[in-house]
N, C-alpha and C positions, 0 to 999 in steps of 0.2 A: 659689395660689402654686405656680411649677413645684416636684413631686419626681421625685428621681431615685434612683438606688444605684449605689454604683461604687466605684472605687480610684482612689486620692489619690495622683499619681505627681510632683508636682512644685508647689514654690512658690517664691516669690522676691518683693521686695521689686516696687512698682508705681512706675513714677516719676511718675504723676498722684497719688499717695497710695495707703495701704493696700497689700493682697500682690495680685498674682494667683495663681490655683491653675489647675491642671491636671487633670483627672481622666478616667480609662478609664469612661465607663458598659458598665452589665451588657449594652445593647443593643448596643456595637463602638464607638459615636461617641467623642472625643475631645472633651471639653468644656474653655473657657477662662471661669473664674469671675472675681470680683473680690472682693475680703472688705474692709471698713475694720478695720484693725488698729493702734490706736495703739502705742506702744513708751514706756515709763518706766524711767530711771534713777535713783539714789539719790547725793546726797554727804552725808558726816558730818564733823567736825570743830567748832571752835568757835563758838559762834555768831554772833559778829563776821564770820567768814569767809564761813560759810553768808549771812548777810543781804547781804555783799559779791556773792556767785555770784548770789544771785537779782535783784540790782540788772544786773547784769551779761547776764542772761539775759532781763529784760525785754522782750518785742516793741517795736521801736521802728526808728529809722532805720540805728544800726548794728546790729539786731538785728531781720532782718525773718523772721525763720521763727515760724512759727503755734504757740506751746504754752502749757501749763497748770502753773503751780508753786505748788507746795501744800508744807505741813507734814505730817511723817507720825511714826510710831514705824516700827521694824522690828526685827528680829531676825537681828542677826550670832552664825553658832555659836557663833564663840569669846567671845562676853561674857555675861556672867552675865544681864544683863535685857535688852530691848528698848531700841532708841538713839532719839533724835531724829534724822530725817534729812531731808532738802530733796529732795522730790520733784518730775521733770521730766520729765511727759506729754508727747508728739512725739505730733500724731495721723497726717503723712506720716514710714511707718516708712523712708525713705530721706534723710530729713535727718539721723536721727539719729547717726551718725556721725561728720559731719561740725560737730556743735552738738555732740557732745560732747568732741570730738578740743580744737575750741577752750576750751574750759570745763579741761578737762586742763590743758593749755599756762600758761591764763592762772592756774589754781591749782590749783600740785602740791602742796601743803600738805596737802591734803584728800583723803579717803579717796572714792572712787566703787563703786559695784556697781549689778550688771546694765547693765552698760554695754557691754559686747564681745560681747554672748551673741546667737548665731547666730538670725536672725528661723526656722529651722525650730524650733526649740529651745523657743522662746520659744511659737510655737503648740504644739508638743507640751505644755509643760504645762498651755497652757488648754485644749484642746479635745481631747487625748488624741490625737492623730496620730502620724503618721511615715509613712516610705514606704510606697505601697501599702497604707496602711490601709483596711479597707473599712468603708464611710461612706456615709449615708445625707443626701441634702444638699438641703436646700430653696434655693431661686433666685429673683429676682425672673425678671421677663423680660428686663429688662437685663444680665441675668449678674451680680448682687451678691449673694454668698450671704446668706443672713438665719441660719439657722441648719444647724451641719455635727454630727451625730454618729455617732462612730467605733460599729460594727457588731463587733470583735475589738479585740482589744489587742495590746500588744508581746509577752506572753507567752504567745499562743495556740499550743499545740502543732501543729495542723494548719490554718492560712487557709486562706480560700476561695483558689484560683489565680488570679491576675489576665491574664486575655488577651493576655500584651504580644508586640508584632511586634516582631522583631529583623533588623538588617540590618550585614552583618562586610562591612568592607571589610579588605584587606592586599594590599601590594604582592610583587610576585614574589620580590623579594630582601630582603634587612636591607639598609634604605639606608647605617647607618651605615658597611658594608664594598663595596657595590656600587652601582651605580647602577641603581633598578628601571624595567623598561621597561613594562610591565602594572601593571591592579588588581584584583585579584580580588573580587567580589560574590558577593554569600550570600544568598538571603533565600526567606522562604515554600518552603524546599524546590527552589527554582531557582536556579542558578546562570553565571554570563559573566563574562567576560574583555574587560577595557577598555583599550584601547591609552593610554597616557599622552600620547603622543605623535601626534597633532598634538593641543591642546589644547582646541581648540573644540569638536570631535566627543565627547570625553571628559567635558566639564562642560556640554552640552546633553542626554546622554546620562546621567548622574548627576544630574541636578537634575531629569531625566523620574522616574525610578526613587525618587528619596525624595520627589517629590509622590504618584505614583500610590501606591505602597506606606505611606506617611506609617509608617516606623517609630517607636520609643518608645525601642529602644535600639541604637544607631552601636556596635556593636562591635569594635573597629579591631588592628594589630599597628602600633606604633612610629605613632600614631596623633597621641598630645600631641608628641612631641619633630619627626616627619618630615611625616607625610601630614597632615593637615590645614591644617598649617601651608603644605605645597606645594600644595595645594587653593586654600585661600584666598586666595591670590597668585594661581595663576593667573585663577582666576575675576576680581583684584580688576585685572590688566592687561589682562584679555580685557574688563573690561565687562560681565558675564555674570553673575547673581545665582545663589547658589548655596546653595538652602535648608536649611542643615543644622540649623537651628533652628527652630523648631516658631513659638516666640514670634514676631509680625511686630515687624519692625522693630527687633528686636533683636538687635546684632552676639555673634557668643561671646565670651565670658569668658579672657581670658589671663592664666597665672600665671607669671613667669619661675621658669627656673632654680635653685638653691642647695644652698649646701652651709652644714650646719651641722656643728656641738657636738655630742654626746649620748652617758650614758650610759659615755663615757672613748672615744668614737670618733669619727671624720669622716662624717655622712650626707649623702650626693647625693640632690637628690630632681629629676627630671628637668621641662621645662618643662609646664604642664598647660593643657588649653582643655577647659569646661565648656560644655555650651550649656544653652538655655532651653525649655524646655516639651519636652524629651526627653532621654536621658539619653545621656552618649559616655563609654565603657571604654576605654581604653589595656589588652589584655593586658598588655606591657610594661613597662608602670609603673602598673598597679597594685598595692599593697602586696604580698598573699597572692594574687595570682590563682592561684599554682601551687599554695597549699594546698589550698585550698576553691573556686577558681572563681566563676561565678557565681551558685549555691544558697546559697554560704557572704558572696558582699558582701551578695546580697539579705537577709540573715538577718542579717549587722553592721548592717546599715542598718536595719532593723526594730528591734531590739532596743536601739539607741543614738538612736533618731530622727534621726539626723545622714541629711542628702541623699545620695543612690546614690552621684551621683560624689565627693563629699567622700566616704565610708565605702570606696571604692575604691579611693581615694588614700592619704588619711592613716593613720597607723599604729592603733594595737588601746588604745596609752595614750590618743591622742586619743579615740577610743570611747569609755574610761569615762570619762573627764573630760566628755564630753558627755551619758554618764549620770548623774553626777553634778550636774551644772548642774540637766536635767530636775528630778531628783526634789530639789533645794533647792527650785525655784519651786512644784513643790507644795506644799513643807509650808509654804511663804512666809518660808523662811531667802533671805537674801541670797548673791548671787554677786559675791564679792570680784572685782575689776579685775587689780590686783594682790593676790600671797600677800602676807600682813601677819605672820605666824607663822613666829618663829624658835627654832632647837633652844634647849631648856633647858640651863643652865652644870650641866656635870657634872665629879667628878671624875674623877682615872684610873683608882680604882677601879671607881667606876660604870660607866666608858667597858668596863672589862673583862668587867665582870658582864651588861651589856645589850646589847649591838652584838655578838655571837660570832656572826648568822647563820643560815643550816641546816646542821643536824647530818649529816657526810659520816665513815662509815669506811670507813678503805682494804680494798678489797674481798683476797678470798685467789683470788691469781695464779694461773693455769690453767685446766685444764679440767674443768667439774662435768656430772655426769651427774645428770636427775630434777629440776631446781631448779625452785620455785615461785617467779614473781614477782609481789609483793604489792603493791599502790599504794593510797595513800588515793584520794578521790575529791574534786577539787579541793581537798587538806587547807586550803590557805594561807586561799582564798575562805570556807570552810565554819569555821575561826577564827573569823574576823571577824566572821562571822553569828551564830554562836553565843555568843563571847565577847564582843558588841557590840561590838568595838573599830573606834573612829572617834577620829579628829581633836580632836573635844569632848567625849568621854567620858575616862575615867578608867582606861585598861584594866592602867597601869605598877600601879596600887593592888590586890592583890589584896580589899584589906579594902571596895572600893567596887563591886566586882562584883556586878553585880544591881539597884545604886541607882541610876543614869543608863539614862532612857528610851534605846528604840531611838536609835542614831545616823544618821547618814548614810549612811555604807558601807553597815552590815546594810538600812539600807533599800532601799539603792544594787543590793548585789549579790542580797538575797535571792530576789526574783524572776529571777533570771536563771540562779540556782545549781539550783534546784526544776528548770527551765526545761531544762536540760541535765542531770539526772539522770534527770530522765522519759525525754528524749531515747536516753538511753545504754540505759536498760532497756528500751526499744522495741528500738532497734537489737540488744541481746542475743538478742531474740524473734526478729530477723528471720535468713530462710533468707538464705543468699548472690545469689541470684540474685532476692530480690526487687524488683521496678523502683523500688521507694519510698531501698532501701538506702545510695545513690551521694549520693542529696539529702541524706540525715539526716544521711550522715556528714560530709558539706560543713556543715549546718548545728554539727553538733558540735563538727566544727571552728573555725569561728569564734568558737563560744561557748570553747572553751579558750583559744583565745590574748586573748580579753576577761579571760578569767579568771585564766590566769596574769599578765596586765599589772597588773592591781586592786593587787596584793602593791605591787611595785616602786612606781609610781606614789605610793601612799601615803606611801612615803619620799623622793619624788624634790622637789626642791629648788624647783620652778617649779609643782609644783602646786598647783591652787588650794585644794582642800581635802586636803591632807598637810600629816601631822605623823612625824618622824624617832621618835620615844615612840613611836606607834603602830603604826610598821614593827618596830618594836624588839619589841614586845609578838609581833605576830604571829610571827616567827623563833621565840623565848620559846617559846609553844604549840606551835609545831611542831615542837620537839627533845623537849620533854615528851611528845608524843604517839610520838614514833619511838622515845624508849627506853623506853615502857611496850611498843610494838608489839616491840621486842626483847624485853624481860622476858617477853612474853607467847608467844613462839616457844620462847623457849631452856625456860621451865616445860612445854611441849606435846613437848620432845624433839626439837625440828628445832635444824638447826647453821643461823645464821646469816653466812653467804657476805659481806654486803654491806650497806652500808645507806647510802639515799642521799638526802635532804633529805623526802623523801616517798616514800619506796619503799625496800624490802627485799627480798632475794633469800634464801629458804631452801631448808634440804634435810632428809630423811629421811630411813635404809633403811626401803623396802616404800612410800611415799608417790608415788607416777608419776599419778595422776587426779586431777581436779580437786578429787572431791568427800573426797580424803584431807586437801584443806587445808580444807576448812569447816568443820569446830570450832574452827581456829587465826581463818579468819576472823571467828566470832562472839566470840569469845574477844576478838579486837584491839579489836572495835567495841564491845561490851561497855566494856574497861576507859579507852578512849580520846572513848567518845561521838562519835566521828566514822564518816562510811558508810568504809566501804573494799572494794576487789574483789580479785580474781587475775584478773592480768593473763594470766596463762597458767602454761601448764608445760611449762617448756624439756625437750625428750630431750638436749640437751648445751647449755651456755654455756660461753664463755671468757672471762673476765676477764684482759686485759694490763696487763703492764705500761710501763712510759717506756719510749720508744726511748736518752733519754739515758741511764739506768739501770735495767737490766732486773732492779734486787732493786725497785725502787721500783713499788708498784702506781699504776695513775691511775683515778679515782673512776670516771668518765667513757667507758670504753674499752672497749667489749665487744662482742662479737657472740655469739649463738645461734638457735637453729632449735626452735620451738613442737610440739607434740604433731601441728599439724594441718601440717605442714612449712612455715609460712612462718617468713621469716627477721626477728629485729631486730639492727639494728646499730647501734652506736653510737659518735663518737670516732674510726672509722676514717677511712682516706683515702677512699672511694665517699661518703662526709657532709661532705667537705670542698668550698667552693664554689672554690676555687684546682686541685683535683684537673682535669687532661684527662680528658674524655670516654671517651677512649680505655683509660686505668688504671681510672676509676672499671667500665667494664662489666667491665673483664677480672675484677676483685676479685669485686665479684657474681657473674658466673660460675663462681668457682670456690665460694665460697659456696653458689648454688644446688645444682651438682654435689654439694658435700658434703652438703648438706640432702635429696639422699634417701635419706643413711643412716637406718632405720628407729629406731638407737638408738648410740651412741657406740662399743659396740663391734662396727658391722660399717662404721666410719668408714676402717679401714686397707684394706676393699675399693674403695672411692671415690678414695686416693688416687693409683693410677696414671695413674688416667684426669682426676684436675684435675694431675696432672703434665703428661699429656700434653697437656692443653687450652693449661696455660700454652704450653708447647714450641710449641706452633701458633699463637697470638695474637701472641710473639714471632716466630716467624719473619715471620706478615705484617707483622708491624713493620719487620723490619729488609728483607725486599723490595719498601718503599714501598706496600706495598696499605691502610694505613689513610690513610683520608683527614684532610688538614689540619685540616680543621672540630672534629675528634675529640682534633684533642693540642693545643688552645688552652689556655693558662693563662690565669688569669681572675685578679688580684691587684687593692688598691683602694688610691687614689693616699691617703695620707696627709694630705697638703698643697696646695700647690698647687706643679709641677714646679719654677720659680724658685727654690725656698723647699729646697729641696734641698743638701746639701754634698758627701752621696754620694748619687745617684742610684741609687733601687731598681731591679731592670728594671723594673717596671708605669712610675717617672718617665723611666727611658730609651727605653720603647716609647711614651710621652703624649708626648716629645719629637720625637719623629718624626709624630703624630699632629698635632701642631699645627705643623711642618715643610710637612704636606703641604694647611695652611689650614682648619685644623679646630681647635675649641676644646673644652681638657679642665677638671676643674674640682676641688677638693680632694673625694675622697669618691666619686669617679666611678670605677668598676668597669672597668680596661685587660684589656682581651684581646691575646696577643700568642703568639709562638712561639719556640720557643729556638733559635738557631742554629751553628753552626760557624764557627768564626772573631770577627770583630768585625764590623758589630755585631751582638753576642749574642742578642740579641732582635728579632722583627718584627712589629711593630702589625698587627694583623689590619685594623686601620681605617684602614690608608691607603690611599690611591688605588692603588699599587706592587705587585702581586701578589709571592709567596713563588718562592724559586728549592728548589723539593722536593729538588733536591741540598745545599744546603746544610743541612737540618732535621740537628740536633743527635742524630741515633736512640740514640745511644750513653747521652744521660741520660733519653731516655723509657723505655731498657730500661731503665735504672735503677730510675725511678719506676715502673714496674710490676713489676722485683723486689721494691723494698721494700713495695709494697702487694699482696704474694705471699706474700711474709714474714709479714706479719700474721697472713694464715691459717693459714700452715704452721706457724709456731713451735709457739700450743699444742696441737700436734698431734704434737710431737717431731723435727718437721725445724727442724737449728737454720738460724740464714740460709747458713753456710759451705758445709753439705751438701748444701742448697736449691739452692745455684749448682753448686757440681757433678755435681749430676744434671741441673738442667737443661742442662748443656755436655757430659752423656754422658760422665762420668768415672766409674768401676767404685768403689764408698765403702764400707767395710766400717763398717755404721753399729752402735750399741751397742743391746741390747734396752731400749726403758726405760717406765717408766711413770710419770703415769698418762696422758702421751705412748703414743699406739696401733702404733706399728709393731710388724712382728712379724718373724721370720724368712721367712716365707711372702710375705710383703709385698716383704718387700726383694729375693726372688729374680722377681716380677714385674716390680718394677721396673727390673730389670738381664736 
């Protein structure tokens, strides 16, 4: 019987029956296997009902698809024993859906699981897979796998590398504000320029290029919403087949449009096309490409078994929820359809004692010199592991602590939390410049935003296995762990600055090196049993406060400059996604400038010269030398524009967007310009180019004063003084502290 070894890059339902699978072998080929894979559901309810469903599911004339119904026991987490439930084996896993959709319909009465759960998902838990797992797979000669075994796991710190070809298409412009006349190709290291225009030349020339090449992954710009879509069309009026699918005979996958719900907000998620036996990225819409990129989807996808392009698309709560499903089917708990668990009636006492959250104090306003900043290390994930707290366990009860086996969660996140603290201490080890560096941190990153999601999720109201108790419990632990991590600072002699749901900001006199907070750290972990690190130590931090009232601090709002000079910021306008391009550089800029003061007080030699930086960003501001591209605002449509009484600008630039035969959608992200006169706004996406004499300069000075302002206040230029030095007015300013100016300073200045 043939073997082989390779990576498992793609599966999907077979419409003869069974999955096909795809795999990279170790020798270059691209293999297409065929697996039989049956699929079973469950329903529970009364017996009468149940014996109803199986009469009803019978093969017969109105019921002509092939299955197997059986009686079983099973185990739902939340019941105390094992159920009766009606079991329904599908051995073509492409019926099932459709045989179950009807079974729903015709009885809602009744409880279903493992009914919705993703065919990758579903192999994941029998055979141990997910993307690019490497796998050892025996074959008939007919291409039927007989038997497949995973070679690593999801939690391997270092996989073998899988060989994949990559081939980026993008066109020359953002279609959605231009019309592009080019498409740019990428691949093996070579690269060309494909005229769009005449058609034929372009899709004889492109469908040469992905046979020869046969990539694995379409890496595209505006890919699901523009080009492909324009591909397709042409190819499908030209006549001309155009292989962008690996799979024969199979057309790609289209998902429209939507705007949902979520969270207290409007999410757009733009239209998506998947194909078959290779994988197609959208830079553009997919979720995090800007965090992590492709090291960090390929590493969601691994770690959640969910498909590349699903793990590209969907959000980091979908990920665990798809971790979650996995590791039910192993221990052979069932996957609810629907959540069936609702909050428990409390009173308003209760509601007061348990729902309070994490623990934020308002930080002390200005400017600190020497501050440590202390972080657990995924605290909220590392709860849950540790205090078992899950959905079916008991975690509100302290008196039941210890007596409910592992739950779901801890089993859920355990491997994944190990997984990402190896991670982290590697990356500590690594020099800057080592080539490995760029990928960890891609990988690290994706493993946090898994991990900050895990919390929420548990509370969230659609999930399958959340319980409100268990979010509640979590918050719980993590104010208890932050005000011992206090107690434990303020006993060691540091003043505590700040404390912020999982992190705290202290200080010393004589404490400036890292290894001054290491007995505070052992000390935390000691009395908290959670890891925790120093995130660094600040040579200066400011904490601000509200622009609406500057006694009032915000939790939130800070910037400072690390020992080794890089900057974090946080809360200002440069992290705002509404911020122009153009304020957000200039703010950095003067940030970085200040960031080579070596320590807080040689900051007032730095400030003539981010004085004069601004002075010159401004002037090209106001002599048209920045470009439009740069002072776009970016705002996201609430609604849908109709649905409006007062029209925001982002609905009065969507209305001119769909003016010019284009459709906007509630949730959808308007880019637009400010102008002079009426109307005030200009859709960057219409057809209509911008009249550069009209652009508004007067409120972009604005907006890059007041994001001037942020820097300069805790630093003692108040904003009034700020404006008249920058317009070169003579200021007799006051000496103050712990604001840096000095007399010396100010005669520079002037």
């Amino acid at each position: 019987m043939p073997e082989f070894t390779g990576w498992l890059l793609d599966l999907f339902e077979d419409p003869s029956g069974g999955l096909v699978l795809w795999f990279l072998e170790e020798s270059g080929e691209r293999l297409r296997l065929r697996q039989p894979f049956p699929v079973t559901f469950y329903a529970s309810g009364p017996a009468p009902r149940l014996r109803a469903l199986w009469q009803y599911l019978e093969p017969g004339p109105a019921q002509p698809v092939s299955l197997s119904l059986s009686r079983s026991e099973r185990r739902d987490l939340f019941q105390p024993q094992p159920m009766p439930v009606l079991a329904v084996e599908v051995p073509a896993a492409c019926q099932q859906p459709r045989l179950f959709q009807g079974a729903a319909a015709a009885f809602p009465d009744l409880d279903f699981y493992d009914a919705d759960v993703p065919l990758a998902l579903r192999h994941a838990a029998v055979y141990g897979t997910f993307p690019l797992a490497h796998c050892r797979v025996e074959a008939t000669t007919g291409g039927v796998v007989q038997r497949i075994q995973p070679l690593d796991t999801r939690w391997t710190l270092d996989p073998p590398p899988a060989p994949l070809r990559s081939l980026t298409l993008e066109p020359d412009c953002d279609p959605s504000h231009g019309e592009p006349r080019r498409l740019l190709v990428q691949y093996d290291g070579r690269s060309c320029c494909l005229s769009l225009q005449p058609a034929r030349p372009l899709l004889v020339n492109l469908a040469a290029i992905l046979r020869r090449y046969d990539p694995d992954l379409l890496l595209t710009a505006w890919g699901d919403t523009w080009l492909l879509p324009y591909l397709l069309d042409l190819a499908d009026k030209h006549g001309l087949p155009l292989p962008l699918n690996r799979e024969p005979g199979r057309a790609p996958a289209w998902r429209q449009a939507r705007s949902y719900f979520s969270y207290g907000q409007i999410v757009y998620r733009g239209q998506q096309i998947t194909l078959f036996g290779r994988w197609h990225i959208d830079r553009h819409n997919a979720t995090l490409w800007n965090d992590y990129g492709l090291a960090g989807t390929l590493e969601a996808a691994r770690v959640t078994a969910q498909p590349v392009q699903a793990a590209a698309r969907l959000s980091p709560g979908s990920g665990i929820s798809a971790m979650q499903v996995v590791c039910a089917l192993q221990i052979g708990a069932l996957v609810p359809w629907r959540k069936q668990q609702v909050e428990q009636l409390k009173t308003a006492l209760d509601l007061l004692s348990s729902d309070q959250g994490g623990l934020v104090y308002q930080p002390l306003v200005g400017l600190h010199r020497w501050v440590g900043s202390i972080d657990f290390i995924s605290m909220y994930p590392s709860i849950m592991v540790r205090g078992n707290i899950s959905p079916e366990t008991r975690p509100h009860d302290p008196r039941q602590a210890g007596v409910d086996p592992p739950g779901l969660i801890p089993q859920t996140l355990g491997p994944l939390l190990d997984k990402r603290v190896a991670l982290k201490q590697r990356l500590g080890q690594l020099p800057p410049w080592h080539p490995r560096r760029s990928a960890d941190q891609a990988r690290s990153s994706a493993h946090k935003w898994l991990l900050v999601t895990c919390f929420g999720y548990l509370g969230y109201k659609n999930a399958r296995f959340g319980r409100i108790e268990a979010h509640e419990a979590v918050t719980a632990g993590g104010r208890e762990a932050l005000l011992r991590a206090k107690e434990a600072a303020e006993d060691a002699g540091f003043t505590v600055l700040h404390l912020y749901v999982d992190a705290l900001w202290v200080q010393k006199p004589g404490a400036s090196r890292p290894e001054d907070f290491k007995p505070l750290l052992d000390e935390v972990a000691s009395r908290t049993g959670l890891s925790i690190a120093l995130d660094g130590v600040y040579r200066w931090v400011a904490f601000l406060p509200s622009r609406v009232d500057d006694r009032a601090p915000v939790a939130n709002r800070y910037f400072g400059v690390f020992q080794d000079g890089s900057l974090k910021v946080r809360g200002i306008e440069c992290r705002r996604r509404d911020t122009p391009v153009f304020v957000a550089e200039v703010q950095m800029e003067l940030l970085e400038w200040l960031a080579k003061a070596k320590d807080a007080d040689e900051l007032p030699l730095y400030l003539p010269g981010a004085l004069k930086l601004l002075r010159l960003r401004l002037s090209e501001l106001r002599r048209g030398r920045v470009p439009p591209e740069k002072l776009l605002v970016g705002q996201k449509l609430s609604r849908k524009v109709e649905e409006y009484t007062s029209p925001s600008p982002a609905a009065r630039a969507a209305t001119q967007i769909q003016a010019a035969g284009k459709t906007t959608a509630a949730g959808q992200r308007i880019r637009f310009l400010w102008l002079r006169g009426l109307p005030d706004v200009h859709a960057w996406d219409c057809a209509q180019p911008v009249n550069p004499q009209r652009l508004d300069l007067a409120r972009y000075r604005e907006l890059t004063l007041r994001a001037a302002e942020t820097v300069f206040q805790p630093l003692g230029l108040e904003p009034a003084i700020l404006r008249q030095l920058i317009d070169g007015a003579a200021v007799a300013l006051p000496l103050v502290s712990p604001p840096l100016l000095s007399e010396v300073v100010l005669k520079v200045l002037f």
